[in-house]
C-alpha positions, 0 to 999 in steps of 0.5 A: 500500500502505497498510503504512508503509515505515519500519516497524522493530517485528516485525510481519507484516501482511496489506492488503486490496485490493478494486482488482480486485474490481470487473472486470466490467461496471459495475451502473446501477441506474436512476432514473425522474422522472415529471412532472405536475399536483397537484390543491388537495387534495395536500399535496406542495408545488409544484414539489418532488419527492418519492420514491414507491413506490406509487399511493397515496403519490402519492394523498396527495401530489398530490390522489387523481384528480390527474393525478399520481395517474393516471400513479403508477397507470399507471407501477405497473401496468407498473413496480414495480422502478425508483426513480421520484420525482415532480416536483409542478406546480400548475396555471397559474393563467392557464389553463383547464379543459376541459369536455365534456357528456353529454346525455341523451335519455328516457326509459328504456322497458326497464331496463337499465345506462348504461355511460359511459367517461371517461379509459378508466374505466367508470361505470355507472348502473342504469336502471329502466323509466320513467326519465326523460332527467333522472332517468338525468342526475342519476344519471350526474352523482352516479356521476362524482362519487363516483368519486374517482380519476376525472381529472374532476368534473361538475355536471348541469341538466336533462339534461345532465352537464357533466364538467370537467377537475380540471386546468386546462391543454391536456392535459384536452383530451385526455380521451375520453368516451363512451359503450358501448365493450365488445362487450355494452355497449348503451344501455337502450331508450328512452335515448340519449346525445350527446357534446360532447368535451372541449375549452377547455383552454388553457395548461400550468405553467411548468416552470421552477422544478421543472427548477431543483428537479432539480439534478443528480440523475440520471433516466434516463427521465422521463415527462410529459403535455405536448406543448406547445412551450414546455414540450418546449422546455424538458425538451429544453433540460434534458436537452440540458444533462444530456447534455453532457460535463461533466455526462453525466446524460443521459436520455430523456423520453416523453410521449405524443400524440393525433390524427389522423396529420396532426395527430400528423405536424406535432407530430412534424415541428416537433421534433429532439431525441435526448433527447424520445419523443413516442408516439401511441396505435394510432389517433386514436380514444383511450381511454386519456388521454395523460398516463397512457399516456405513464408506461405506456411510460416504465415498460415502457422503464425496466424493460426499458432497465435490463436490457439497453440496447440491446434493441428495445423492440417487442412488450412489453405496454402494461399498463392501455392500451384496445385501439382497435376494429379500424376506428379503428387506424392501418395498417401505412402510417400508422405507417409515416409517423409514425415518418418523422415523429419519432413513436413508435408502438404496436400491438395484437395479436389478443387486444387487448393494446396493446403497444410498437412502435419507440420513436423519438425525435424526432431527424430531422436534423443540424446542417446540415439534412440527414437523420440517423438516428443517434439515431433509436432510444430504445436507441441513447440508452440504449446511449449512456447506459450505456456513458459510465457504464460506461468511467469508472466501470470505469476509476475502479474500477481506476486510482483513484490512478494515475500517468501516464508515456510508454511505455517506462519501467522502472517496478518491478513492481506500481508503479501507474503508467498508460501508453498502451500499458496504457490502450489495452489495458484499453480493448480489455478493456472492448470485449469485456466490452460485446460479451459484453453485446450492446451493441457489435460490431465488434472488429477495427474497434474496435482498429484505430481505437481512439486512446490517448495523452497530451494534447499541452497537459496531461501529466497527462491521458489521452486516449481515442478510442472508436470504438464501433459500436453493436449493431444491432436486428433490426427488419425480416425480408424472404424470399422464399416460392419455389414450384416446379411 
């Protein structure tokens, strides 16, 4: 009480106290990070970060058809609520840009479009009657590039459009080109194309001094284009920092990879991190290029992982992501093996929409070598996340300025003086406010195990044993259909 007590002067005075204001579960807003190249013309310098609230911001900053301009345009296409800042890179300049060509075959004995995909994207070129294989090449290389949100550039010589990636680095290896993918997309008569898909793309920036550029700012879910094993190597061994006890700024990165389901195996099997999701497209046959997929599913688990924790992420739309024709899909078995395999895996529904399936992380085995699926799943490090929020903040609302004493004291009433005894009452308190959240279960189990006392080395310090079981998802329904004759 802040009215002194050897106040003598008439005087009636009326405090006022917010210590229980705050009794319910505690608010976490969260805050996303998303990580990626710069191109020469963004004006952020490297390795700063920045906070952002639309596409075109990043545009500005990163250079417009940049990699980080290409994830923004995802992340905002699937999230517009959640505080997102951007970490810029530069390019490795001991790297390389992938290239790929496109020539093309003539000439045109019907008019008709050309319809090119890059990244996803569609360019068109109009073709006449006539139209020789060069002339098409010329104006396919001129559509590119007046295209400027387009992650790649090109040049052409005598029929052939050579496209290059605006980023040095492996991920341009991964930008699909190709040509029809509409059911009414068709080559004009007369014309034809080959592809030589990207590749040549070596090296990835040293993430080093953006990591150091984070400090201690808390970002519940990253996003990044990389799945090389230096650069995994280090995100994970920044969050692994972040989710230790005396910082508990954890937080999950998703990024996302491309392959065959032998290639996406061995990625997934290489790694054992609860902190890292790397999750595949619903086929080897991609359109939608990684970096950019990687921001959608960060975005779709930001939105809907700060609403509730501990909900299964499957089902929710992919907003922006390509479907993948029927036959290039991964089978019920394939995505099965991938996610025994560390990998994260979406699918496709019948309208074509992509959507999540179970998020994963890469998690696959404890200390001692052997299988362990405790943080298996992506919300059980939310739930994690949000309840070791959750305890200390409730606990500091309400007991800010406590003494500490053994049970059993006569203490006067209203004397704010913590016990054991209180604090494992309060602690029970807090269970139930989770459970009615969905976020835990198992009262009984909680009360009977639950462990409160004074440290035996400091008698200022209070120690709490939570043995939280977490809420479980429905993920698999089996029936039986009986008939009767």
């Amino acid at each position: 009480m802040a009215i002194p007590s050897n106040l003598r002067v008439p005087f009636v005075s009326v405090e006022v106290s917010n210590a229980k204001a705050q009794q319910g579960p505690a608010l976490l807003a969260y805050r996303a990070l998303l990580l990626g190249q710069k191109t020469a013309a963004g004006t952020a310098a490297a390795d700063s970060l920045h906070l952002v609230t639309s596409a075109a911001q990043v545009s500005a900053l990163a250079g417009r058809g940049s990699m980080l301009h290409r994830q923004a345009l995802s992340w905002f296409r699937n999230n517009r609520s959640t505080e997102l800042r951007i970490g810029v890179l530069a390019d490795n300049v001991a790297g390389v840009a992938a290239s790929g060509t496109l020539t093309v075959s003539g000439p045109a004995t019907a008019a008709g479009t050309l319809a090119v995909y890059l990244a996803g994207e569609r360019v068109e070129v109009a073709v006449a009657n006539s139209d020789s294989a060069n002339t098409i090449a010329t104006a396919l290389n001129a559509a590119i590039n007046a295209n400027l949100d387009l992650p790649v550039t090109s040049t052409v010589l005598n029929a052939v459009v050579t496209v290059t990636c605006r980023h040095k680095g492996l991920v341009g290896n991964g930008i699909n080109m190709r040509v029809n993918y509409r059911e009414d997309d068709a080559y004009p008569v007369g014309v034809s194309v080959a592809v030589v898909a990207m590749s040549g793309g070596t090296t990835a920036p040293s993430l080093t001094a953006v990591i150091a550029a984070l400090g201690d700012t808390w970002f519940h879910v990253w996003a990044h284009p990389w799945t090389d094993s230096t650069s995994l190597d280090a995100i994970e061994a920044e969050l692994a920092s972040r989710f230790g006890p005396l910082r508990m700024i954890e937080g999950l990165a998703v990024t996302s990879a491309i392959g065959s389901v032998g290639t996406l195996s061995a990625l997934g099997g290489g790694r054992n991190s609860p902190h890292s999701v790397i999750v595949a497209q619903d086929g080897d046959a991609h359109l939608t290029w990684s970096p950019e997929f990687a921001a959608a599913v960060a975005a779709v688990m930001a939105a809907e992982g700060a609403a509730d924790p501990a909900r299964p992420f499957q089902t929710l739309p992919i907003v922006g992501a390509l479907p993948q024709a029927e036959t290039d899909r991964f089978t019920l078995q394939e995505r099965n093996l991938l996610l025994f395999d560390g990998i994260a895996v979406t699918s496709t529904d019948a309208a074509g929409q992509v959507r999540t399936g179970r998020l994963i992380t890469t998690y696959q085995t404890g200390a001692g070598g052997a299988s362990d699926t405790s943080y298996l799943d992506a919300v059980t490090l939310l739930t994690i996340l949000y309840l070791r929020y959750s305890f200390p903040t409730q606990f500091a609302n309400e007991f800010p300025r406590h003494k500490l004493a053994d049970d059993g004291g006569r203490f006067a009433p209203g004397q704010p003086v913590m016990t054991p005894s209180l604090g494992k009452g309060w602690a029970l308190t807090w269970f139930r406010g989770m459970e009615r959240l969905g976020l835990v279960e198992g009262f009984a189990q909680f009360k009977q195990d639950l462990v409160v006392q004074r440290n035996p080395m400091d008698p200022n310090r209070l120690d709490f044993l939570l043995p939280v079981d977490f809420v479980n998802q429905l993920r698999v329904v089996g029936a039986t259909l009986q008939f009767l004759l």
